[in-house]
C-alpha positions in Angstrom: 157.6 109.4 90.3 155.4 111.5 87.6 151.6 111.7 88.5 149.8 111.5 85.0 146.3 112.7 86.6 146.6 114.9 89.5 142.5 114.1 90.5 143.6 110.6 90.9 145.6 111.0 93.8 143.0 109.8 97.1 144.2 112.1 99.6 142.4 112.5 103.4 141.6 116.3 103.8 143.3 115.5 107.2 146.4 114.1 105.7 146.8 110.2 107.2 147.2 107.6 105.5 144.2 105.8 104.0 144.7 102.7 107.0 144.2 105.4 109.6 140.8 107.1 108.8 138.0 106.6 110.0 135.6 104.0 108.7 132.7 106.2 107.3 135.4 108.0 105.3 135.5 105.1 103.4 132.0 105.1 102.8 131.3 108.4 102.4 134.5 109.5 99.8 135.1 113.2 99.2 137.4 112.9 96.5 136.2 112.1 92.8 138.5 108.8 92.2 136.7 107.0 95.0 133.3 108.7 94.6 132.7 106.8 91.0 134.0 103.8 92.5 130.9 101.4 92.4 131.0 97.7 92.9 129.4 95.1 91.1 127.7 93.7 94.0 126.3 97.4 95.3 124.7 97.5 91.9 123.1 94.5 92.0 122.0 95.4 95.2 120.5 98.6 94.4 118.7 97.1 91.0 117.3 95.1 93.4 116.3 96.6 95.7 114.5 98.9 92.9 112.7 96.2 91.4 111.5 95.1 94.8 110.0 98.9 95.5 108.4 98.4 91.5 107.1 94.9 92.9 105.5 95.8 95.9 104.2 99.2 94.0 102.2 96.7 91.7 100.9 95.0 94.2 99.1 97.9 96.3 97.6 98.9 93.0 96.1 95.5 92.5 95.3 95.8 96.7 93.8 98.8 96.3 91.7 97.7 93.3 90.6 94.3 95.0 89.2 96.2 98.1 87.3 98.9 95.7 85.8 95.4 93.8 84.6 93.5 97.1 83.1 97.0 98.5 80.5 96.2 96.0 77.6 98.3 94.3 78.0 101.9 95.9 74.7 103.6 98.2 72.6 105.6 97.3 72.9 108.8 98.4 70.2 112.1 98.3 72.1 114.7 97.7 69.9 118.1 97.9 66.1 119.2 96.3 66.4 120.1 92.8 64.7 122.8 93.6 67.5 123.9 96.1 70.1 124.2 93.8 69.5 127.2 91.3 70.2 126.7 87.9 73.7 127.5 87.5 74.4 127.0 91.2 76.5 124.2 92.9 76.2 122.0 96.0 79.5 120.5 97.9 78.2 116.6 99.4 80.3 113.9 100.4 80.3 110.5 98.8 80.5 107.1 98.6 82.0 108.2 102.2 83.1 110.6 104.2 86.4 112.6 103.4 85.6 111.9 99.2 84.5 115.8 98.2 82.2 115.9 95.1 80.2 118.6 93.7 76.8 119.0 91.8 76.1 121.5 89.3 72.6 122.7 87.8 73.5 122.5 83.8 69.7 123.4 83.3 65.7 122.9 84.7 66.1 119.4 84.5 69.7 118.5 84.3 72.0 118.1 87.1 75.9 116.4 86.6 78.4 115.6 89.3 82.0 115.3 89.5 84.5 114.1 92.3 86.2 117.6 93.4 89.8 116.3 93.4 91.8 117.4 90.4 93.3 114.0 88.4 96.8 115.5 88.9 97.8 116.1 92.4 94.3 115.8 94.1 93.7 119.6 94.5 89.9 120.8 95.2 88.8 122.3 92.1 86.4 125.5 92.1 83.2 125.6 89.9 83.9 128.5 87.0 80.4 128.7 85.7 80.8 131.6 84.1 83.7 130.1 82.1 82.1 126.6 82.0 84.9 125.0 83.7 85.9 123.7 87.0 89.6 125.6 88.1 92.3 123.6 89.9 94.1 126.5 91.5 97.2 124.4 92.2 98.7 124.0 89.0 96.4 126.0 86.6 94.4 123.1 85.2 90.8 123.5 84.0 88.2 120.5 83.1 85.0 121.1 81.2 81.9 121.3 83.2 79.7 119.5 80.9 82.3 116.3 80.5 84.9 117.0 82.9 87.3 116.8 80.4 90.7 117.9 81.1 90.9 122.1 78.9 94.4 123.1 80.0 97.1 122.2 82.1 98.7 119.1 84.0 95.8 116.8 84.0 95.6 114.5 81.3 92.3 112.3 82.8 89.0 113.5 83.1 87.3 114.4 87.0 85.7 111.1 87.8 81.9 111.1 87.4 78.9 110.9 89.5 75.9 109.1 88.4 72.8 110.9 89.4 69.5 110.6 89.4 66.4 113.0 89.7 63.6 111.0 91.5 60.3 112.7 93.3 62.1 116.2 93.2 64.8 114.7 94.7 68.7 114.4 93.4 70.8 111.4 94.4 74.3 110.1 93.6 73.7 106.6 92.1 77.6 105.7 91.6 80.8 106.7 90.2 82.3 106.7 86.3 85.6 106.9 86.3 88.0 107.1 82.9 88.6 103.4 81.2 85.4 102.1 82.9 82.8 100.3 80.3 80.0 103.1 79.6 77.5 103.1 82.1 79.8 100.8 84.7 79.7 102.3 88.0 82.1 101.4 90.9 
């Protein structure tokens, strides 16, 4: 007998006979011919088992969203003086809660803007670059603008979610958040 293919011959590395091995050897093939081998019902199973994982992917976005939606109007929150933040300077504060890092620049006497700290690719802190007028995500090399927090270079294609503030009495205070996609002047 003539063997046309010599790399379809299923040989054990042990050298018994296919009957005699053990069963994860049939399960976990070492040899080509039986590696490709794929059946029609361990496809389906896999594509379903995808589609399942897209399924419930969709539906902790739309979770996720719900629960941001019944939280409601966000607080207010002071922030700092405007006079203790120089112009040019920057103040780390917390909000809507504890945990979500956001940072307040001094654009001017009487202008203040504030953007969530966590970069819109992989959620690294950025660092204020005043001097360059951008915030710096360190991670991946990605830059935003610090008057629109606008994505300048890198990864990030979306813009650093906004703060809405407000200057009343002398005092600064986070009003809400702007993100990308939201109507103009729609906080969440």
């Amino acid at each position: 007998m003539r063997i046309e293919d010599p790399e379809e011959v299923t040989a054990a590395p042990d050298g018994r006979p296919a009957e005699e091995q053990p069963v994860w050897r049939q399960d976990f093939p070492i040899d080509w011919p039986q590696d490709e081998y794929r059946s029609r019902r361990a496809f389906t199973g896999f594509l379903l088992l995808t589609s399942l994982a897209f399924v419930v992917g969709h539906a902790w976005v739309a979770v996720l969203s719900a629960l941001r939606r019944a939280r409601g109007r966000l607080p207010i929150l002071e922030i700092a003086g405007a006079g203790d933040v120089p112009v040019g300077g920057t103040r780390v504060f917390e909000y809507p809660g504890p945990g979500d890092t956001c940072v307040l620049v001094r654009m001017g006497t009487d202008r203040f803007v504030a953007y969530d700290r966590r970069c819109t690719h992989l959620s690294c802190p950025v660092v204020p670059e005043l001097e360059k007028g951008r915030f710096h995500c360190p991670c991946h090399e990605g830059s935003f603008d610090v008057e629109s927090g606008g994505p300048l270079a890198g990864p990030p294609r979306r813009p650093l979610p906004r703060v809405m503030i407000e200057v009343r009495a002398g005092r600064v205070y986070a009003t809400g958040i702007e993100r990308e996609g939201s109507r103009a002047g729609a906080r969440t």
